[in-house]
C-alpha positions, 0 to 999 in steps of 0.5 A: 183162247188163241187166234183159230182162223188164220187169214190168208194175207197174215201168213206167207211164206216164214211166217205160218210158224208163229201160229204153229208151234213156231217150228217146235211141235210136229205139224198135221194137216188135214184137206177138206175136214167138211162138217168132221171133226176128225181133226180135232179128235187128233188133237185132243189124242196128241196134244203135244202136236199142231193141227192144221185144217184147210177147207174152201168153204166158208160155212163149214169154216166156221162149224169147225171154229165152234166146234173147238171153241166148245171143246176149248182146243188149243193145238188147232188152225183153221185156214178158208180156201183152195188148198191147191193155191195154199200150199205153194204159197204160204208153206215151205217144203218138208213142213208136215208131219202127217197129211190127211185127205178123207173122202174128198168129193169124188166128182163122179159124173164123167163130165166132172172128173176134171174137178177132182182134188187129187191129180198128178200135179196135187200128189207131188206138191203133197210129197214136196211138203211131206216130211221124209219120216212123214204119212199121207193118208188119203181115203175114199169110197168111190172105186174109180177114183181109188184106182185112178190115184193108184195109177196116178201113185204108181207112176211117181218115183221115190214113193212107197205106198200102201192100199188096202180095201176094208177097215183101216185098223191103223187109224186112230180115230174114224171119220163120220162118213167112215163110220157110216160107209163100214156099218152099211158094208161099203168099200172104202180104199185107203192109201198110206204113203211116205217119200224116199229122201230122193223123191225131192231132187227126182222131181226138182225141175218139174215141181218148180214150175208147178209151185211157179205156177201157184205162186202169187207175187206180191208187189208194191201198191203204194204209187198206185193206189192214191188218187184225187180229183177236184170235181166229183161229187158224192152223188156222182159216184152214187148214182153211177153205181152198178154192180157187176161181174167181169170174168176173165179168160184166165180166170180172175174175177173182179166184182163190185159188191157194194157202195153205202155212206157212212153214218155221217154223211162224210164219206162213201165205202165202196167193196168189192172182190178179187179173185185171182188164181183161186185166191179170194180177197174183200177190198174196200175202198173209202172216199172222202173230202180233204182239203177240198179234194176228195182221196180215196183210200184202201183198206180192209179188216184182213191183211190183203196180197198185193198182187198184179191182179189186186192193183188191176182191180183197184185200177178198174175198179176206181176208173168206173167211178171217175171221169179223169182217174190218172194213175 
């Protein structure tokens, strides 16, 4: 079977096709599938498409991966993290067929609105890479989430949508909390939209700042990232050790995880974790002895972004361990 989870760091922006039907095949995304698998009924209904699930948590990640390797499905990706950040990041405009949103967490509790997956913002980047003969197709069974995205849709140009309360007939297969929610006669709200061909020049300038907004922008880490130092002692770093959280005011969080020596005594791993504009990446760092001189070099079992944000944290996090880092 091939590769199912796709890493975040393999896949920016021209290189997602080569796990997608390399630009051949019509691609289906689905946001927050949870512990459904709606997505892939789908792809065992339209095999000759791709399917594509984005979901933030880690746990119901890996139910999916099961799930489909119990199933033997081939036409089916999974990618860990905030769709938000995602999209302007590793997809160009125009790439999806169908996208689906089903019962995202509705965050009733006033207080809590601002959480919400979908705002205006949201709606227009899921426009952006929408296909022109392409559907949207968003459910949910909270009222005023409903009418809050139908005022939200009702105020973007070029877009028709469709919204009906009751049973999607149209739907090809049912979620499991659509199942429930019909059996116990509860109101679902279903919202079936597509963009004109004008949608994408109307709305040019504005999307640019939001997708800027979004974007990381990789650097080069190289020149910064080997350092030596002739005096520190592994019993230094070890004993200097503290784990601890720094949370910034805009929003990236470096953390130290762990530190451990290896097996033979010869080397220190360091981890820790960056997150920066709701991406999430494990660094690892190894310190060893060479030539009289302990190095330090970077490395992880995933492809890491190099971003301001991640050189940042290589830098804070070697210079709590070293009395003289120099850059």
């Amino acid at each position: 079977m091939r590769k199912i989870i796709i890493e975040v760091g393999e896949v920016l922006e021209g290189k997602i096709e080569k796990y997608l039907g390399s630009g051949e095949r019509d691609v289906e995304l689905e946001i927050g599938p949870g512990y459904d698998p709606f997505i892939l009924r789908m792809a065992e209904i339209f095999p000759e498409k791709d399917f594509l699930a984005i979901e933030i948590d880690p746990e119901r990640i890996k139910y999916q991966e099961e799930l489909i390797k119990r199933r033997g499905i081939e036409n089916v990706k999974l990618i860990c993290g905030d769709a938000k950040f995602l999209l302007p990041n590793m997809f160009k405009s125009d790439f999806f067929s169908n996208i689906y949103i089903l019962f995202p967490d509705p965050w009733p509790k006033k207080r809590h609105k601002k959480n919400r997956l979908l705002d205006r913002d949201f709606l227009l980047q899921l426009f952006y890479f929408l296909k022109l003969e392409g559907t949207l197709l968003m459910a949910t069974d909270n009222k005023d989430y409903a009418f809050e995205v139908f005022s939200l849709l009702h105020g973007i140009k070029h877009i028709t949508f469709y919204f009906r309360m009751g049973d999607e007939k149209g739907v090809e297969h049912k979620t499991k909390f659509e199942k429930i929610f019909l059996k116990k006669g509860i109101d679902i709200f279903y919202f079936r939209c597509s963009k004109e061909e004008e949608f994408n020049g109307e709305y040019e300038k504005e999307l640019k700042c939001i997708l800027e907004r979004e974007r990381v922008k990789p650097v080069n880490p190289f020149e910064k990232l080997y350092f030596s130092h002739p005096f520190i002692s592994f019993d230094h770093l070890f004993n200097s050790f503290k784990e601890f959280v720094v949370r910034r005011k805009d929003g990236k969080i470096f953390k130290y995880k762990d530190l451990y020596i290896s097996q033979d005594g010869n080397m220190l791993i360091l981890e820790g974790i960056c997150r920066e504009k709701r991406l999430v990446q494990n660094l690892s760092f190894q310190i060893g002895c060479k030539r009289g001189r302990y190095e330090v070099a970077l490395f992880t079992n995933r492809d890491v972004i190099f971003t301001e944000g991640v050189i940042e944290f290589i830098e804070i996090f070697m210079s709590t361990f070293l009395l003289d880092f120099k850059l």
